[in-house]
N, C-alpha and C positions, 0 to 999 in steps of 0.2 A: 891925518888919520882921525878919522872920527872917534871918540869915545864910545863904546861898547855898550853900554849904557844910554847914546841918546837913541838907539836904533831898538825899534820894540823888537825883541826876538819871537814874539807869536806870529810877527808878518816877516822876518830876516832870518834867512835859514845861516845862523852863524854860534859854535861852540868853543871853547877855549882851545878845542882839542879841529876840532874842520870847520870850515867855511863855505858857501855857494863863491863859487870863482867869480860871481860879479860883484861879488861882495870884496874882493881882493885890493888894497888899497884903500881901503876902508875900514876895515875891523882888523886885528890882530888875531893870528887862530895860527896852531902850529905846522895844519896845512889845508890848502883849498882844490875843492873837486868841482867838476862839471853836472855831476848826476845824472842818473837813468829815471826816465819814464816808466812808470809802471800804472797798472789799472787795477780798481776796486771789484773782487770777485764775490765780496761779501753783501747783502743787502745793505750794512751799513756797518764800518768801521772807526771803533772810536780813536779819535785822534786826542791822545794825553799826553800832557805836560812833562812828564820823567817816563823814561821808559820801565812801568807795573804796571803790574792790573789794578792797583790801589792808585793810581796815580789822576792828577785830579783829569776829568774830562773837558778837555777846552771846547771843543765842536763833534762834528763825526763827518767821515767820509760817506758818500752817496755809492752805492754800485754804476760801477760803469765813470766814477771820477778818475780822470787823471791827477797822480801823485810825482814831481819829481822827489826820488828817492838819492838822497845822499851817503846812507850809511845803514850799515845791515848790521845787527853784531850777533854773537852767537847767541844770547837769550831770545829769539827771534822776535827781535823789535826793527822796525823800520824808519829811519828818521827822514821826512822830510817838510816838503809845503805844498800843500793843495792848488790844483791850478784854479779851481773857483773862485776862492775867496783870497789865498795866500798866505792863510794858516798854516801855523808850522809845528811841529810834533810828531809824537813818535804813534805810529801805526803796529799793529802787529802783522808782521810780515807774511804769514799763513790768508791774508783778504788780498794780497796782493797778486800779478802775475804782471808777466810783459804785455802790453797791449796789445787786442787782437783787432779786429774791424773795426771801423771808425763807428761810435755812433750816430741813427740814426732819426732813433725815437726816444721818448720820456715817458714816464708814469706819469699817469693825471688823474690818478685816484689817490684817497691818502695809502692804500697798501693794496697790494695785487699781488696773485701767486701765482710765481711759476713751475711747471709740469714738465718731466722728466719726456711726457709725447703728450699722442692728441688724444687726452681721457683726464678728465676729473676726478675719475676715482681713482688715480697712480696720487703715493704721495707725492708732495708739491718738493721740488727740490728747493726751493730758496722764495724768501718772501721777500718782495722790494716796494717800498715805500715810494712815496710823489719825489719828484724829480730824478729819481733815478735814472741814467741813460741806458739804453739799448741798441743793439746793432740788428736790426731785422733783418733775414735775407731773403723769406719769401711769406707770403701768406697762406694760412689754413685752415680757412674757416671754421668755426669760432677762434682760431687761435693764427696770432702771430708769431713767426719759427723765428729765432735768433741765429744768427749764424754758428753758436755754441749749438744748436737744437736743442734751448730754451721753448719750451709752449706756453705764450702768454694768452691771457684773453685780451683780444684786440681791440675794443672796447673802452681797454683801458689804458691805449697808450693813444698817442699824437705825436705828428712830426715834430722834431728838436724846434723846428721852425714857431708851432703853435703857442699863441700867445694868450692867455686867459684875458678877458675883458674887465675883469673886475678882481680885483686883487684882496680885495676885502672879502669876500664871499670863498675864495682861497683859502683866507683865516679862519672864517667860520668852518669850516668842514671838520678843523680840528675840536672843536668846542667840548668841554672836557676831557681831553689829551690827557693825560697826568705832565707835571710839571717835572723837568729833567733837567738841572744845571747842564749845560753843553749839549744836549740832545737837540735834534732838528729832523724826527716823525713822527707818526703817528702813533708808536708808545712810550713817547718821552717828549718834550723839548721844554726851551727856555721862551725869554721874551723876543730877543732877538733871533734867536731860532725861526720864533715861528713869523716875525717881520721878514727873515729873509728868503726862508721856503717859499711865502706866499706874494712877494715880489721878484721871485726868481720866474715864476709858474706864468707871470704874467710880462715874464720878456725883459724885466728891469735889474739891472746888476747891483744890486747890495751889499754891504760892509758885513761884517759877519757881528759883531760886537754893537751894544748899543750907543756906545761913544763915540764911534766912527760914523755909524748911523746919521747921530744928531750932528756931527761936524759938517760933514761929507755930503748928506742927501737933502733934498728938495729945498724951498725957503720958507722964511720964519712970515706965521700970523699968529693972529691974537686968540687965544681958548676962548673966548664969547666969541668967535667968527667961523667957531670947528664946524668943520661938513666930512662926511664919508671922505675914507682915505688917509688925514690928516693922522700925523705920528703924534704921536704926547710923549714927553721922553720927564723923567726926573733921573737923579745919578744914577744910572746902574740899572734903568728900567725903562722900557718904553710900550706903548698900549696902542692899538690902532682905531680910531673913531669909527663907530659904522654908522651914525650922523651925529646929530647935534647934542642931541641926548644921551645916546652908549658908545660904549667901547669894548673892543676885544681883548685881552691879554693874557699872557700864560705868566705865570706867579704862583709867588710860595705861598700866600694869606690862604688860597682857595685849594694848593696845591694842583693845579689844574690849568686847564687853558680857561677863563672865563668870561661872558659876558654881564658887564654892571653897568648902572648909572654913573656920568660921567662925574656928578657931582660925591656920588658917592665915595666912588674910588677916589680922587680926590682929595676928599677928608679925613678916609680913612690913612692915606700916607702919608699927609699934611702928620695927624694925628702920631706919628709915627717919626716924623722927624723930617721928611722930605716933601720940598717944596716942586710941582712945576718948572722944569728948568727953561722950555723952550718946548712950540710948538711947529712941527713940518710938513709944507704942505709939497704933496710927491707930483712930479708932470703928471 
């Protein structure tokens, strides 16, 4: 039996009280379920730590995410792990439903709205952010109809298939974002947020955390050899070069998504108490 404790519970869906039945044999929990699939009805739902609305924000669900769902309880909180990343937390159960059509398309804008039919001037039922999924099921020009009879602007979406060219240019579009502990759109995120939004966009599967990030992704070079692309990571933070000279990152200093000198930034965390940890160069 594993200790409880070596197993991170933000990625191991296990509580004293249930457990994911694969996890059976492994963690102690007074009992274990199989869980239900359920889909994100919300532009985006936050997924926190304890189930409140005070409770801290670890990430957030995309509309159109698959969630397996382990436990419901009556304060309507939903506990499970996101099938993107493997985050685990509690959702509020009101962004959820059973899965309808598969999707088909994504957002590729940082925010797009969607219409109730085919007019601009109805208000917009729901606003969805970059990477969210869609199930289109026919076209209407200007608009893409969802199989719910969502009216998107077509425009702004691409096949699940489409794969951005430049992942960096991804990050930029955020450029001053406001800065969001666990946020990952475009009126909030963090560092790795906005690392994994903009290497999701572009076809590449990311860790959701900056630690996993720097463990887990690309290989290590030298900062005097940074080119576009390259990660900069120091504890608990990481920045995306967009050449030799800057970089992108969203941070608390600026509160914001920003672009600075690389030497700059730098210094000033150097200055701050944090060195450089490792440098990652992504395929």
């Amino acid at each position: 039996m594993i200790p409880m404790n070596a197993l991170d519970p933000r990625l191991n869906p296990y509580r004293r009280d249930l457990a994911a039945r694969h996890l059976q044999g492994q963690v102690e929990a007074a009992r274990f379920a199989d869980g239900t699939v359920y889909e994100v009805i919300h532009g985006q739902a936050p997924l926190r730590r304890t189930p409140a609305h005070d409770g801290a924000l670890d990430t957030e669900a995309l509309y159109g995410e698959r969630v397996m769902v382990y436990d419901m309880d009556e304060e309507g909180w939903a506990w499970g792990q996101l099938e993107t990343d493997g985050y685990v937390g509690y959702l509020p159960a009101a962004a959820l439903v059973r899965p309808g059509a598969a999707p088909t398309h994504k957002i590729v804008v940082p925010r797009t709205l969607g219409f109730p039919g085919p007019d601009i001037k109805l208000p917009p039922f729901v606003a969805l952010p970059l990477g969210a999924r869609v199930a289109i099921a026919r076209q209407q020009p200007p608009f893409a109809v969802t199989a719910a009879g969502l009216h998107l602007p077509a425009n702004h979406l691409a096949p699940l298939t489409a794969k951005e060219p430049d992942f960096v240019a991804v990050a930029e579009r955020f450029s001053g974002t406001p800065y969001l502990w666990g946020g990952k759109t475009s009126l909030g995120l963090d560092c790795s947020g906005l690392v994994q939004v903009a290497l999701h966009a572009a076809g590449i599967a990311c860790a959701r955390d900056s630690y996993r990030q720097e463990t887990t992704h690309g290989w290590p070079v030298m900062l005097a050899n940074l080119r576009r692309g390259d990660l900069i990571f120091w504890k608990g933070h990481v920045a995306i070069a967009r050449d030799e000279e800057t970089l992108i990152h969203a941070n608390a200093h600026h509160m914001a998504v920003a672009i600075e000198p690389v030497a700059q930034a730098v210094a000033r965390i150097h200055a701050a108490g944090s060195e450089v940890t490792s440098v990652r160069r992504m395929p």
